[in-house]
C-alpha positions as CSV (number, residue, x, y, z in Angstrom):
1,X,-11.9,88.5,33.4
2,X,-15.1,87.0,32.0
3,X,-18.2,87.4,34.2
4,X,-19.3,83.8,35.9
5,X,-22.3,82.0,34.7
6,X,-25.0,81.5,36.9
7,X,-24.1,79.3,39.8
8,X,-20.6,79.2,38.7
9,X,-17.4,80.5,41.0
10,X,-14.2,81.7,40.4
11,X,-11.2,81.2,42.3
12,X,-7.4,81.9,42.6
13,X,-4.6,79.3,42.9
14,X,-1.4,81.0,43.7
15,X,1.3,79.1,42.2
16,X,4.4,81.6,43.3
17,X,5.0,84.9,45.2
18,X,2.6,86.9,43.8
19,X,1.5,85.0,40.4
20,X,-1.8,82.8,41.0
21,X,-4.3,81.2,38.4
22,X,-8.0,81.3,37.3
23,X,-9.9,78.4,38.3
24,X,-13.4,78.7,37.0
25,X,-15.8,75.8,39.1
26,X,-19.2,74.9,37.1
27,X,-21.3,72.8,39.8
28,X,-23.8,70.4,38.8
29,X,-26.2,69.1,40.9
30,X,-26.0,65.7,42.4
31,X,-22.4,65.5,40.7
32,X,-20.6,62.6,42.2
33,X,-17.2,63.5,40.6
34,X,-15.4,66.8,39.7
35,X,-13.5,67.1,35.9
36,X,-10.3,69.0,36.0
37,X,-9.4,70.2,32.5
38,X,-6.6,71.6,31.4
39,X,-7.3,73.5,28.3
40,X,-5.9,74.0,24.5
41,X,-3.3,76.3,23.5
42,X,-5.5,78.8,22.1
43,X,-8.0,78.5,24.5
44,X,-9.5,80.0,27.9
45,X,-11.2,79.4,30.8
46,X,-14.7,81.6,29.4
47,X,-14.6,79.0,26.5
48,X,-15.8,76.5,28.3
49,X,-18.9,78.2,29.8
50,X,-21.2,76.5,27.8
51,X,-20.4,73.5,27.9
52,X,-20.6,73.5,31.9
53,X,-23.8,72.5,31.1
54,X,-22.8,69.2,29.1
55,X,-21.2,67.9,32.0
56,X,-23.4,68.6,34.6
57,X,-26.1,66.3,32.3
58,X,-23.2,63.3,32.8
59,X,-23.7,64.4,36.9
60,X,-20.1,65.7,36.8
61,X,-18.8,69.3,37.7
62,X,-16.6,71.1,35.5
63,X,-13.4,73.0,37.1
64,X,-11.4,74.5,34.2
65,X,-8.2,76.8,34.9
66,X,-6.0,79.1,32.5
67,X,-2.0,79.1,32.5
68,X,0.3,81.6,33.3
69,X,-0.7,84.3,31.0
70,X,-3.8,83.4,29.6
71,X,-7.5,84.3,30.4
72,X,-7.1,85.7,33.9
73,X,-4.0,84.5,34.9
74,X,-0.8,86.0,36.3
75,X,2.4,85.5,34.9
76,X,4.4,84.5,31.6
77,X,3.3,81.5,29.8
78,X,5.7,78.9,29.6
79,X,5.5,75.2,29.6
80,X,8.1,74.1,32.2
81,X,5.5,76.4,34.6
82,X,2.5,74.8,32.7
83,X,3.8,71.6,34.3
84,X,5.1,72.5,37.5
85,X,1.4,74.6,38.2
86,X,-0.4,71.6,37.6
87,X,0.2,70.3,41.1
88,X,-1.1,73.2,42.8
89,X,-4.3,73.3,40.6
90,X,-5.1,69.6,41.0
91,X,-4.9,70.2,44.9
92,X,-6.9,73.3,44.9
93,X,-9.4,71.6,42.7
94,X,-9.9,68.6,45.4
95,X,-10.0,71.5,47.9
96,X,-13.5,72.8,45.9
97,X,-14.5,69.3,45.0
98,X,-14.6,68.5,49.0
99,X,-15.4,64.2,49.1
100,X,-16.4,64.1,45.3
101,X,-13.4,62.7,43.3
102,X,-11.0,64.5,40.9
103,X,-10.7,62.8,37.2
104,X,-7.8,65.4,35.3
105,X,-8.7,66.1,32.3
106,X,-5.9,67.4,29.5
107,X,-6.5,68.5,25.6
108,X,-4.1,69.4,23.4
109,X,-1.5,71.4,25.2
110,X,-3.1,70.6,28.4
111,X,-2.5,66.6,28.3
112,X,0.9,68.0,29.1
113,X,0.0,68.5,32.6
114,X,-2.2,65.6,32.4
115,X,0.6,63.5,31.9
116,X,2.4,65.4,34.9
117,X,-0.2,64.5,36.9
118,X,-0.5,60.8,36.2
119,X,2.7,59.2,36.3
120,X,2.7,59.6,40.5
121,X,-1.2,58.6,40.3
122,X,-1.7,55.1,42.3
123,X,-4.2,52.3,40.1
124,X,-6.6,53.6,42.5
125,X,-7.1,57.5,41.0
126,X,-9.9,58.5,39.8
127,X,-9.0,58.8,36.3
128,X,-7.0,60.6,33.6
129,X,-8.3,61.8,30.3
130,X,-6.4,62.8,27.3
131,X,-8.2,64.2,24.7
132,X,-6.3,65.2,21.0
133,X,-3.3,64.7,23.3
134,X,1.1,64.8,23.0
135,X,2.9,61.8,23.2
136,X,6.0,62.4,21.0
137,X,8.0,65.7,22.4
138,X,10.5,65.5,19.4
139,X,6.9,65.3,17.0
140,X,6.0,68.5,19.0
141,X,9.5,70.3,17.9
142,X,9.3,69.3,14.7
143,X,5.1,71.0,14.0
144,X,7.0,74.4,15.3
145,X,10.1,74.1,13.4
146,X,12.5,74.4,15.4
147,X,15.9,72.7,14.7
148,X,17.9,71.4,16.8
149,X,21.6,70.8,17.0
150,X,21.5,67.6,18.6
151,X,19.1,65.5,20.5
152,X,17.6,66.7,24.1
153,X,19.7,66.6,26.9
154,X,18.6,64.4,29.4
155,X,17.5,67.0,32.3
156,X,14.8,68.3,29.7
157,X,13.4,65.1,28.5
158,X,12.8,64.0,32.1
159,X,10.8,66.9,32.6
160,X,9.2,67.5,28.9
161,X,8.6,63.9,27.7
162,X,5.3,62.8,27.9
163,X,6.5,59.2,27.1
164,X,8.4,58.8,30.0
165,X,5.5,59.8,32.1
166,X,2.8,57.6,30.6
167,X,5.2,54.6,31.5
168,X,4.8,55.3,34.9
169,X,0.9,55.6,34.9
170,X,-1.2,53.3,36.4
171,X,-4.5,54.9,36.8
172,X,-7.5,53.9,34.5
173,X,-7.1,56.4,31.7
174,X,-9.4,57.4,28.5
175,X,-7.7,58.2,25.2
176,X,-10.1,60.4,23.0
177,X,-8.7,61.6,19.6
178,X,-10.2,62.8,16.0
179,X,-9.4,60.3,13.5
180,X,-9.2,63.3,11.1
181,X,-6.8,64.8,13.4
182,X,-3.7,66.9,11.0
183,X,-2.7,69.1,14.3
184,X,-1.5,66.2,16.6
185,X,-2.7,62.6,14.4
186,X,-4.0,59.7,16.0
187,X,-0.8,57.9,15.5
188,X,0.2,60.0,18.8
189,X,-3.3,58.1,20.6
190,X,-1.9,55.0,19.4
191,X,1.2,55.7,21.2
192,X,-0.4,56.9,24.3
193,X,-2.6,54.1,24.9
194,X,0.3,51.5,24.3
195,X,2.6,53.3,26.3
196,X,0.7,54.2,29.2
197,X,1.2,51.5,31.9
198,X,-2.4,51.1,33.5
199,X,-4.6,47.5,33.5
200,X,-7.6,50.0,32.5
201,X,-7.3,52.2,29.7
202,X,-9.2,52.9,26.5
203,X,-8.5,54.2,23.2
204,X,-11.3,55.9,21.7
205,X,-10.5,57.3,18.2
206,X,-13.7,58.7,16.6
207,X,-14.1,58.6,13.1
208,X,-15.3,62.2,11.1
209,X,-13.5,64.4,13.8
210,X,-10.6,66.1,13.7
211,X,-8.6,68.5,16.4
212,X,-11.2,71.1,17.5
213,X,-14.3,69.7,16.7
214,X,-13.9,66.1,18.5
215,X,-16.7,67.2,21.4
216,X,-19.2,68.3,18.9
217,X,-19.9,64.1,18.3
218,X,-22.4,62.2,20.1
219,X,-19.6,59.1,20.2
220,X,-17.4,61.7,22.3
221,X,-19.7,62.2,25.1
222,X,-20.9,58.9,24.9
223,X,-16.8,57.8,26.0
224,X,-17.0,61.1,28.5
225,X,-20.1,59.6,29.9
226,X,-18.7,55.5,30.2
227,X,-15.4,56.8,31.6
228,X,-17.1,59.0,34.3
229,X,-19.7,56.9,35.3
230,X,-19.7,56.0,38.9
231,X,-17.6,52.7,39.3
232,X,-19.1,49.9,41.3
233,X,-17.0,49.2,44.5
């Protein structure tokens, strides 16, 4: 495991008997909300110790965690436990956050648990983000080409389809994509934002990025920074 910046902590969330996950917390001072991200595929915790930083300027601390299998973390990776983990992050993230608020964040892989997460999240949540985000599981088959003999039974698309989840979501909720996206394209924004059932919800697709270099654009902390503000009661 990667050593801690300065002033960060690392904790455990156990998840089963004997298999528990890195959560690395990046405090900021005078942060009046907490951002829970879960990561990218090819991505761990340690790679988001610099830009700890970056949110801590917006007032906001940072918790990031690693699957099964990655970084840290015990276990095997797979994304049926990707899902199911998320709850026991999310309340192990309020437990470090204390009375600050807990927006989930989810990029790439990772808005699969975001989308987990939000379709039992009342209007009043604090927010969900989904950044260069899944919205078509069938699209997701097809990038990894696999064939299938028929369509998706039922039991898996309840627990796999992000679609079905977003229909259920009525928290405020930030769409972020690259318009240059070829990974996941914007099209699967598009469908996000229409799909997702919250009053308050924005699609931000910014123009020159593409799937890994989104955050390196003053437009996408600009929409980090409007979505996290404090809201007025």
């Amino acid at each position: 495991m990667s050593r801690a910046p300065e002033g960060a902590r690392d904790l455990r969330v156990e998840v089963a008997p004997g298999v528990s996950l890195h959560l690395r917390v990046h405090p900021a001072p005078g942060a009046h909300a907490m951002v829970l991200l879960f990561h990218g595929n090819g991505e761990v915790v340690a790679d988001y110790d610099a830009v700890g930083s970056n949110y801590a300027e917006l007032d906001v601390a940072l918790a990031v965690v690693d699957y099964r299998g990655y970084g840290a973390s015990d276990g095997v990776p797979t994304l049926r436990t990707c899902l199911t983990d998320a709850h026991a992050v999310l309340a192990a993230a309020r437990a470090a956050a204390g009375e600050m608020p807990v927006v989930v964040m989810g990029r790439s892989l990772g808005s699969a648990c975001a989308a987990e997460l939000c379709q039992d999240a009342p209007a009043s949540s604090p927010g969900f983000i989904f950044e260069s985000g899944i919205a078509d599981v069938h699209g997701i088959i097809r990038r990894r080409g696999i064939h299938l003999d028929g369509p998706l039974p039922e039991q898996d698309l309840a627990v796999f389809d992000p679609l079905r989840k977003f229909a259920r979501c009525e928290a405020r909720a930030l769409v972020l994509h690259g318009e240059r996206d070829t990974l996941i394209p914007p099209s699967e924004a598009e469908l996000t934002y229409a799909t997702l059932k919250s009053a308050d919800k924005t699609l931000a697709l910014v123009q020159g990025r593409g799937h890994n270099d989104l955050s390196q654009g003053f437009v996408y902390w600009e929409e980090l920074d409007t979505f996290l503000a404090p809201r007025q009661p």
